[in-house]
Structure formats: C-alpha cells, structure tokens
N, C-alpha and C positions, 0 to 999 in steps of 0.2 A: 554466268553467275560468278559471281569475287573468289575469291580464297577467303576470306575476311566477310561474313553478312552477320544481321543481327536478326537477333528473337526477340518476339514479344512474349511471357509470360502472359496467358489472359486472365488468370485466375488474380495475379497480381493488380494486374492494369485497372486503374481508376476511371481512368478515359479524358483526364485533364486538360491534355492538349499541349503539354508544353513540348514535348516531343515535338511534336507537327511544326511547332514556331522556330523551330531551333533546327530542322533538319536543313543543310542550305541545297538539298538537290530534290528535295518536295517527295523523299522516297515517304514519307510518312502519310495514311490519314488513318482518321477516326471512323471506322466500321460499327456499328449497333453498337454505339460506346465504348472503344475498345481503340488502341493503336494496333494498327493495320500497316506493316513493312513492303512494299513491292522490291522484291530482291535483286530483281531484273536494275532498279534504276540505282538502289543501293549502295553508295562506294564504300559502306564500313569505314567511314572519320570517327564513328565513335560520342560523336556529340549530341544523340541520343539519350548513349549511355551515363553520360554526366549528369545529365543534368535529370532525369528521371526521381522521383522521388520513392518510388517504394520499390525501387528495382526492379522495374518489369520489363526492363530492356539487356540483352545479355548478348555480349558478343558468340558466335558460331563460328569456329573453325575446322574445318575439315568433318563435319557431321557433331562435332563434341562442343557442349557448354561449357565456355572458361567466363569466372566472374572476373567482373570490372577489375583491376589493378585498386588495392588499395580498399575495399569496400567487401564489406563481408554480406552474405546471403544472410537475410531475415528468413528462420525454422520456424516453421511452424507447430508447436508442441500438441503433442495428444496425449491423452490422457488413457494411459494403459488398465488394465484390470486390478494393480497391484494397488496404482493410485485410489482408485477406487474402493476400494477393501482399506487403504490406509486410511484415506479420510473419513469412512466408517467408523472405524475402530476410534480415532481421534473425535469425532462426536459424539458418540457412545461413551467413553472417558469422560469428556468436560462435561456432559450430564450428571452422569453420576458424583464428578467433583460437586459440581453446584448442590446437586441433592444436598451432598453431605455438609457441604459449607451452608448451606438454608437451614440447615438440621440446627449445626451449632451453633449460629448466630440468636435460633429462637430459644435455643437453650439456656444460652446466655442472656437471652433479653428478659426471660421468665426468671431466672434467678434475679436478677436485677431488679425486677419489679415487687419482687415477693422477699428482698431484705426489708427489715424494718427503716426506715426512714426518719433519718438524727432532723427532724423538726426544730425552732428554738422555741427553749420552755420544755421541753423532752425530760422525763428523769431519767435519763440514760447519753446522755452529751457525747457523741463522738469526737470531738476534738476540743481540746482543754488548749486554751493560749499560754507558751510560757515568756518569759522577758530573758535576756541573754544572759542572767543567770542561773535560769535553770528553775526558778521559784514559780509555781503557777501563780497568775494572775486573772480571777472572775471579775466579771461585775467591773471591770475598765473600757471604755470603749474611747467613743468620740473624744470627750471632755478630755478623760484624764491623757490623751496621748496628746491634744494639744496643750493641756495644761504644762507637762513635761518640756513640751518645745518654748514655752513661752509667748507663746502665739493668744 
C-alpha cells in the first residue's frame, strides 16, 4: 500500500466516470455506480482528485482525510430543532401580518365605496377649477381654453 491512496466518498459519488478516464494506471472502476479505487494499484498522482466534480475523491494519508489543496469540502446542512421552531414562528407571523393587512385593505376599500361620489352635474362639486389668478372659473371648458390660445 502507498503512503499517499485516495477515497472515494460514496454518498458523494455520481458515478460519472471521469475519474476512470483520467486515472493513467486504471486504479479506478465503476462499482454498482459508484468509483471503485484498487489501492493495491494506486500511485496517489492525485489526478482523480482534480478533476472530480462534486468531490467525492479525497486524498488518505496515513489513515486521515486531507482535502484537495485549494478546494473546500461541500457541508451538508441539516436543519436543527431550532430551525424548525423558527420557521414556525416566522409563518405563524406572516399570517397573521396578512390577516391584518386583508383586514385594512377591505376597510379601506368599503370606505371608498360608501364616500359619496363628485358625479358631473352633482350639487355638491368636489373640485372647482381656478386660473392662475386665483378667480374661479365654471362653465369654461374646451372652447374657452382654446379660444384663449387662439387656436
């Protein structure tokens, strides 16, 4: 056996095959999908570990895993109890936000619908037109603004 062999992660391994292409002493095959190392034939060149895609190749020295030079280990996250309980809690909130924003929006839309409504011909006119001195001006519309322009 080397000083120097490599592992296969198998939980990692795809089973792609580009290992096997790239080994140049055929220590690699493909086991029930999986890269398969014969350590026996092994010389740990490392050219495995290059070119592997999802890191499921790792060098072994003296019984202990050192990662590639240069390439950090993909973690796997789990999701603890705490998580769990937070994203509750954070669901629990945005409903009730939404309640309450459903709440006001229809509060506001029934006010809205139930002001009375400046109609034209209304006796009650919400908006009076003035001219930039200030004097109201009724009963001008079309005619007299182009009248004024000369048009």
């Amino acid at each position: 056996m080397n000083a120097e062999t490599m592992w296969v992660d198998v939980t990692r391994c795809t089973g792609c095959g580009v290992c096997v292409k790239v080994c140049p002493v055929e220590a690699i095959a493909l086991v029930n999908g999986k890269a398969h190392i014969a350590e026996e034939v092994c010389t740990g060149c490392g050219a495995c570990v290059n070119v592997c895609p999802v890191d499921a190749i790792q060098p072994v020295v003296q019984g202990e895993l050192v990662p590639a030079p240069g390439r950090e280990l993909a973690t796997a996250r789990r999701a603890g109890p705490l998580t769990a309980t937070a994203s509750a809690a954070v669901f629990a909130t945005s409903v009730g936000l939404l309640a309450r924003l459903a709440g006001a929006l229809i509060r506001t839309l029934g006010r809205w619908l139930t002001q009375p409504s400046s109609i034209v011909g209304s006796s009650s006119p919400s908006f009076t037109p003035t001219t930039s001195s200030g004097s109201s001006r009724t009963g001008r519309g079309y005619r007299a603004r182009h009248r004024r322009r000369g048009k």
